[in-house]
N, CA, C and O atoms as CSV, one atom per row, in Angstrom:
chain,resi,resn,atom,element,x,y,z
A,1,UNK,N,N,-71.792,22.412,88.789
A,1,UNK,CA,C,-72.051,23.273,89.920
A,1,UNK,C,C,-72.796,24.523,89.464
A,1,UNK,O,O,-72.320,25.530,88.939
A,2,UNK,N,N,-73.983,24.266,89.754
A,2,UNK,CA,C,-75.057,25.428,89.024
A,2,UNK,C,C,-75.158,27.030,90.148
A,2,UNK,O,O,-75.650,27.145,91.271
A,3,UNK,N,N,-74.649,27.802,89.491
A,3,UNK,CA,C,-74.738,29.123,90.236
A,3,UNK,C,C,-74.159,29.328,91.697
A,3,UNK,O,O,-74.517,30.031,92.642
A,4,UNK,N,N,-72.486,27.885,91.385
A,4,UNK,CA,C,-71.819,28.218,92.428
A,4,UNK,C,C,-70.620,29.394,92.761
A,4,UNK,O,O,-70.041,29.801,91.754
A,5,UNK,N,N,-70.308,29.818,93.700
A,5,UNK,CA,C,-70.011,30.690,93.978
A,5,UNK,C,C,-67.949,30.699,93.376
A,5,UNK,O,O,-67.387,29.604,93.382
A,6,UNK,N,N,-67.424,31.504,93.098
A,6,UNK,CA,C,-65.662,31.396,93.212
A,6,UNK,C,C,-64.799,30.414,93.933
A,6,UNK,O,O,-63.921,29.667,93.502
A,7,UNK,N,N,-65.440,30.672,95.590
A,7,UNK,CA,C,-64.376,29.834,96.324
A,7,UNK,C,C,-64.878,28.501,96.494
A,7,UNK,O,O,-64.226,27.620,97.054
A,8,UNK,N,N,-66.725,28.242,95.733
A,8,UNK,CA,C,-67.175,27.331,96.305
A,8,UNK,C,C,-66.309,25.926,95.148
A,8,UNK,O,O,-66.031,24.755,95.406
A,9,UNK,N,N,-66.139,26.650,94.046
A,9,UNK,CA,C,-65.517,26.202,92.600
A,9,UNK,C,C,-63.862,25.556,93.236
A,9,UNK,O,O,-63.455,24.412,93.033
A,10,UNK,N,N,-63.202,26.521,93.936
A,10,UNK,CA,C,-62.009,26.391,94.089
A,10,UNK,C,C,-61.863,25.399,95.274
A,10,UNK,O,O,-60.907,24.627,95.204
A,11,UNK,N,N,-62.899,25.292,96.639
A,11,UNK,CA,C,-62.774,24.285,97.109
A,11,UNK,C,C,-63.314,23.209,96.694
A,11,UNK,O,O,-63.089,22.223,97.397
A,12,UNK,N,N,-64.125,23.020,95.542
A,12,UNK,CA,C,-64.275,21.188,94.746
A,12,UNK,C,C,-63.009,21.049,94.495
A,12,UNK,O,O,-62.693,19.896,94.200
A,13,UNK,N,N,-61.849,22.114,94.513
A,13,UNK,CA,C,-60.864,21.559,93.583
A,13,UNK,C,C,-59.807,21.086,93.834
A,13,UNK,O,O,-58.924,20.630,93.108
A,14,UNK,N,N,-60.000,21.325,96.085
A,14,UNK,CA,C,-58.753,21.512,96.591
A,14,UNK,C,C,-58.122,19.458,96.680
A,14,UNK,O,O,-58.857,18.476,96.787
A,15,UNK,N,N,-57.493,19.471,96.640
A,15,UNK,CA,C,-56.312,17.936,96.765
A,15,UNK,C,C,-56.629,17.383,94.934
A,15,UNK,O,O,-56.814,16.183,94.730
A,16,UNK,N,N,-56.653,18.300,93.845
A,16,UNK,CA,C,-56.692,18.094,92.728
A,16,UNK,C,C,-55.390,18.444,92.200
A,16,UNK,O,O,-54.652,18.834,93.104
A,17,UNK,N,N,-54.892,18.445,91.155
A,17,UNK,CA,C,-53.468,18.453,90.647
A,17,UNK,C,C,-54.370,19.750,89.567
A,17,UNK,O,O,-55.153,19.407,88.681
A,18,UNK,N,N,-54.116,20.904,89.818
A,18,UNK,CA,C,-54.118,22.518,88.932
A,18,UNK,C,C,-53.309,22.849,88.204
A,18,UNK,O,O,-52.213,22.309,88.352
A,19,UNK,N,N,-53.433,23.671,87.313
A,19,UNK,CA,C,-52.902,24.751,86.508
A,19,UNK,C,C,-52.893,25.922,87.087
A,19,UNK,O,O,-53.966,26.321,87.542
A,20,UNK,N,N,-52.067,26.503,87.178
A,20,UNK,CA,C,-51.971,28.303,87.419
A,20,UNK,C,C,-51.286,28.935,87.077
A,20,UNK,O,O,-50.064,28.912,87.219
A,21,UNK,N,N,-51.882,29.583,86.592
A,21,UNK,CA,C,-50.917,30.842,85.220
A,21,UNK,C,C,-51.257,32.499,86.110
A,21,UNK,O,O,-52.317,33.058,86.393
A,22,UNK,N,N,-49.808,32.877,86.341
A,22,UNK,CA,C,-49.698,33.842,86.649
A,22,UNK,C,C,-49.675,34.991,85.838
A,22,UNK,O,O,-49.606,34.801,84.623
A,23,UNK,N,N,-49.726,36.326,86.329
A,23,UNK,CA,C,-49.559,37.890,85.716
A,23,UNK,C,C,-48.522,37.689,84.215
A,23,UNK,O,O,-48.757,37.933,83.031
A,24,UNK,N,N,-47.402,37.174,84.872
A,24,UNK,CA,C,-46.431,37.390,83.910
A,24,UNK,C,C,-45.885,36.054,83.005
A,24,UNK,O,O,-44.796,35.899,82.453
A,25,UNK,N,N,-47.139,35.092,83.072
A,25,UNK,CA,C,-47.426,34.029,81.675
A,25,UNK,C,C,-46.734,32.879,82.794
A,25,UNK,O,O,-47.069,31.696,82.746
A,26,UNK,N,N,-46.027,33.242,83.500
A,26,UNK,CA,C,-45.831,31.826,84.033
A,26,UNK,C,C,-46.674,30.513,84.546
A,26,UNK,O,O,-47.796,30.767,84.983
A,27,UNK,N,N,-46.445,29.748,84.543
A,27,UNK,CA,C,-47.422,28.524,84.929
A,27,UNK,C,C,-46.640,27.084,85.953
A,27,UNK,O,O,-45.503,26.620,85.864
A,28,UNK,N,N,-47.697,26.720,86.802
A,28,UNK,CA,C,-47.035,26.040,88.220
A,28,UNK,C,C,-48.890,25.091,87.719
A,28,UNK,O,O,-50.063,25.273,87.393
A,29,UNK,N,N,-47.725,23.990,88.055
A,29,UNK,CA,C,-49.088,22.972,88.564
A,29,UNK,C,C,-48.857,21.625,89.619
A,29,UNK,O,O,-48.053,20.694,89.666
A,30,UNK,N,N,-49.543,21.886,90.093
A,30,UNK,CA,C,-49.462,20.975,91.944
A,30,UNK,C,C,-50.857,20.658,92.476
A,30,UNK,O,O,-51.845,21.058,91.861
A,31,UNK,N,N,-50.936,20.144,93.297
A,31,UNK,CA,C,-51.846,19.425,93.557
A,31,UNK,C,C,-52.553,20.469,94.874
A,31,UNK,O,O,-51.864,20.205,95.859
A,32,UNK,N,N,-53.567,21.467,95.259
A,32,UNK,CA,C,-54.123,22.138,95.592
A,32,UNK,C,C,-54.684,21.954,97.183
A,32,UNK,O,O,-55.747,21.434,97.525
A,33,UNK,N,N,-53.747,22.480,97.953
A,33,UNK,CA,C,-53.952,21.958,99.460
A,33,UNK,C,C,-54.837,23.209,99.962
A,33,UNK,O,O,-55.809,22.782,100.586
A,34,UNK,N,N,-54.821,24.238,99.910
A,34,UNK,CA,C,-55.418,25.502,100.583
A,34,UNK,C,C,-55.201,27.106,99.664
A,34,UNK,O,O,-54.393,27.559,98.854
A,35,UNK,N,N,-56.474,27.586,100.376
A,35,UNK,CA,C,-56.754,28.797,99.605
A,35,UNK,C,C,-57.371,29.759,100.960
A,35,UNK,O,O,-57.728,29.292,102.042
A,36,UNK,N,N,-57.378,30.873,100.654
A,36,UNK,CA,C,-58.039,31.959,101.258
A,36,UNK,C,C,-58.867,32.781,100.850
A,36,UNK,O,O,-59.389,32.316,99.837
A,37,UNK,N,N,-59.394,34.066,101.176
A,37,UNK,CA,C,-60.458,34.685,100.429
A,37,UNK,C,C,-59.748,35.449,99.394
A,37,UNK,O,O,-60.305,35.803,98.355
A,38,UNK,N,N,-58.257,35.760,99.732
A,38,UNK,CA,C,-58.046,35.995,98.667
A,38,UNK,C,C,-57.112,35.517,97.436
A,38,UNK,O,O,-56.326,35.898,96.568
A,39,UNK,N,N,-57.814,34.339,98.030
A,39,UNK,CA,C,-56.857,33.454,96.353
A,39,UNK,C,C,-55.304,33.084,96.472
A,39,UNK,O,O,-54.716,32.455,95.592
A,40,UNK,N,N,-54.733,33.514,97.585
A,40,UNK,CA,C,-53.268,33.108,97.914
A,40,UNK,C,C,-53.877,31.543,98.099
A,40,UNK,O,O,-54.952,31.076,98.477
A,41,UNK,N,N,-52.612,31.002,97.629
A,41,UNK,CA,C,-52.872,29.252,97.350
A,41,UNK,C,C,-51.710,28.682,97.473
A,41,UNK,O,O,-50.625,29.072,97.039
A,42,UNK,N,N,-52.013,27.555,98.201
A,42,UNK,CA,C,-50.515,26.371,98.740
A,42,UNK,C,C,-50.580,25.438,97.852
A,42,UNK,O,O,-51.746,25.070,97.712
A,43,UNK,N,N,-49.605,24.707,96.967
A,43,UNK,CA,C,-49.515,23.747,95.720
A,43,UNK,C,C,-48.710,22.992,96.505
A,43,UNK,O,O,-47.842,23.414,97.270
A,44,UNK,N,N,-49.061,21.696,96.269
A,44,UNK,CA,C,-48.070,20.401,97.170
A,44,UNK,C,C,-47.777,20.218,95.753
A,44,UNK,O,O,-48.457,20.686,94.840
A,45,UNK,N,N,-46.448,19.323,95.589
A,45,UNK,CA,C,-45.798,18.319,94.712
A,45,UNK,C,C,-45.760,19.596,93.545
A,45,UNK,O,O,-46.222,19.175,92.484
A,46,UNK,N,N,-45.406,20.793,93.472
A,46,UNK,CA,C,-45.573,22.090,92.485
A,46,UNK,C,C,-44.265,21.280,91.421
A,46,UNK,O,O,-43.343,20.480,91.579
A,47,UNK,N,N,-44.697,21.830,90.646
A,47,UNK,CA,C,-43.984,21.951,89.574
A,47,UNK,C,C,-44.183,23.486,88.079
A,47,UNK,O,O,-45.201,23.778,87.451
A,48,UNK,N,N,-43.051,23.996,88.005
A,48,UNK,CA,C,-42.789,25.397,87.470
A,48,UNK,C,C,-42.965,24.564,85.621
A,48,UNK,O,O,-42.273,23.652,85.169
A,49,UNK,N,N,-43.688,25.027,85.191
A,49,UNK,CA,C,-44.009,24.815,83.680
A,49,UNK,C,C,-43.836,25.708,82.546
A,49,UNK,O,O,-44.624,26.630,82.335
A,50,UNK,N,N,-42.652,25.422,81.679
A,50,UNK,CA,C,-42.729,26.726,80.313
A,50,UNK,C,C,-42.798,25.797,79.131
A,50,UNK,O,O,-42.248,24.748,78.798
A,51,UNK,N,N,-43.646,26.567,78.664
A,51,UNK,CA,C,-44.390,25.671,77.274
A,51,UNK,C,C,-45.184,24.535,77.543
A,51,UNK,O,O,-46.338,24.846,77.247
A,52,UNK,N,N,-45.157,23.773,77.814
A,52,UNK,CA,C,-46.107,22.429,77.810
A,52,UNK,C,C,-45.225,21.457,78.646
A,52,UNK,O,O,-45.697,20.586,79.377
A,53,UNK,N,N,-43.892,21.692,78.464
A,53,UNK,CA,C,-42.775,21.033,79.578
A,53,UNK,C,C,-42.127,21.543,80.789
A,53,UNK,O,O,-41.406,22.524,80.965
A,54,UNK,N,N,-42.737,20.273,81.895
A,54,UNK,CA,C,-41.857,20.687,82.882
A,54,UNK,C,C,-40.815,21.256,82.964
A,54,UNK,O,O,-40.029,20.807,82.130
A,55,UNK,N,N,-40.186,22.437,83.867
A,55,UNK,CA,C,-39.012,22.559,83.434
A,55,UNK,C,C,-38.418,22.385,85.215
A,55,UNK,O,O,-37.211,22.142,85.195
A,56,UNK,N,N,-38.795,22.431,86.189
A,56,UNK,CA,C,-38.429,22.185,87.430
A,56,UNK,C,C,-39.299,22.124,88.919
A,56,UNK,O,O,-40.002,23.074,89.262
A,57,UNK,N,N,-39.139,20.749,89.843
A,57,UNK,CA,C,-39.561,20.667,90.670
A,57,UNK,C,C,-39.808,21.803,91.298
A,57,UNK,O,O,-39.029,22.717,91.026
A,58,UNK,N,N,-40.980,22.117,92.347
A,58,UNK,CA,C,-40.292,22.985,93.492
A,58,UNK,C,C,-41.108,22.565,94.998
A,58,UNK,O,O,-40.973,23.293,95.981
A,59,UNK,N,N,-41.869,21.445,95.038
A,59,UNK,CA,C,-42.194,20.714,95.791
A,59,UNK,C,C,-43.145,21.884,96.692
A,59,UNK,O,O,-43.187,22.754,95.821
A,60,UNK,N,N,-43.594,22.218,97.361
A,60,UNK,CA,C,-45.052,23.468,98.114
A,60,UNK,C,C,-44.627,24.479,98.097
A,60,UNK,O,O,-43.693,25.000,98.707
A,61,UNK,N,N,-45.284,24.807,97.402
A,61,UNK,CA,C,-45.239,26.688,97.099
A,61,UNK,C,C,-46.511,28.027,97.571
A,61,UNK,O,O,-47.735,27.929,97.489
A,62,UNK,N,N,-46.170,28.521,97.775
A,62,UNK,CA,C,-46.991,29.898,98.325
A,62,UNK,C,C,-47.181,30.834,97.008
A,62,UNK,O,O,-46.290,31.526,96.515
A,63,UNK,N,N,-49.001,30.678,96.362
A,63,UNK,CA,C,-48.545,31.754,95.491
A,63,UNK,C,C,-49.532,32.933,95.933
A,63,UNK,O,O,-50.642,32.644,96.381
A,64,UNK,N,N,-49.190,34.049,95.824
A,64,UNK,CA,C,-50.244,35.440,96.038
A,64,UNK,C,C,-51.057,35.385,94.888
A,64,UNK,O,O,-50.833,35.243,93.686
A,65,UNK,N,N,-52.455,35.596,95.853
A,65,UNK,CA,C,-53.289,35.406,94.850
A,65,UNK,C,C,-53.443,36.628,93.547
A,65,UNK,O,O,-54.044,36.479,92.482
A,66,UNK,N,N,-52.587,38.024,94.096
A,66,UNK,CA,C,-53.135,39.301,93.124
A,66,UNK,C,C,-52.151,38.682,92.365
A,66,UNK,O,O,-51.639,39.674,91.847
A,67,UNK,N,N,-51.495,37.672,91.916
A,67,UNK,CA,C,-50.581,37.266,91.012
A,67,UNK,C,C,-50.993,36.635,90.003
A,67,UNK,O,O,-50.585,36.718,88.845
A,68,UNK,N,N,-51.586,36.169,90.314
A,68,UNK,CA,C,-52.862,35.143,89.830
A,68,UNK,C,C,-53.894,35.394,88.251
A,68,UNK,O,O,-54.484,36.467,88.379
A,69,UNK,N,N,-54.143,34.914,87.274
A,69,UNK,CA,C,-55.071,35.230,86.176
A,69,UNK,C,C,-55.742,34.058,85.764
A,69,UNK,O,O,-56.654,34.276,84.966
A,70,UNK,N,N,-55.560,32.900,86.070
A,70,UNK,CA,C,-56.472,31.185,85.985
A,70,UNK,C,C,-55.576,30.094,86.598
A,70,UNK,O,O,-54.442,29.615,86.619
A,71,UNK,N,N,-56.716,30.021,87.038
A,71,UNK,CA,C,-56.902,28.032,87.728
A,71,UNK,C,C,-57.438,27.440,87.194
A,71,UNK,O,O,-58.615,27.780,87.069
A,72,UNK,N,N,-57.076,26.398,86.634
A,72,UNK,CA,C,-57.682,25.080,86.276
A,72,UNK,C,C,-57.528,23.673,86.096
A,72,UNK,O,O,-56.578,23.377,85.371
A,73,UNK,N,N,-58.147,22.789,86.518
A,73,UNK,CA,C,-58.110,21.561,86.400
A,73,UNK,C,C,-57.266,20.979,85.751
A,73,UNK,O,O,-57.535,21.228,84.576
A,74,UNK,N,N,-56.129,20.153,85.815
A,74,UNK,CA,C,-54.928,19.468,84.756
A,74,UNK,C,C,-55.954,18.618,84.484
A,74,UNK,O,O,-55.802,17.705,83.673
């Protein structure tokens, strides 16, 4: 995607299974139903991640986007 835009990046990505690492190192990865302009994001099938292992379901989650420091592709 040559000289595409933030949200244009984040909607190729939406019904994809993400990474998201929050402010305070935490990390959730779910499969990417919706976003807004400002980056608040709905995760279907979420799952809460420390270290490299799952550590608990939490099935759709609401995260604020100023919480937020990367998204990316599992």
């Amino acid at each position: 995607m040559e000289n595409a835009r933030p949200l244009d990046t984040l909607n190729g990505s939406r019904n994809q299974r993400v990474i998201v690492e929050l402010k305070n190192k935490s990390q959730y990865i779910g499969k990417l139903k919706a976003f807004d302009i400002h980056i608040n994001i709905v995760l279907d099938d979420a799952e809460e991640r420390l270290g490299n292992e799952p550590s608990r379901k939490l099935g759709t989650v609401f995260i604020r986007g100023d919480t937020i420091t990367l998204i990316a592709l599992e």
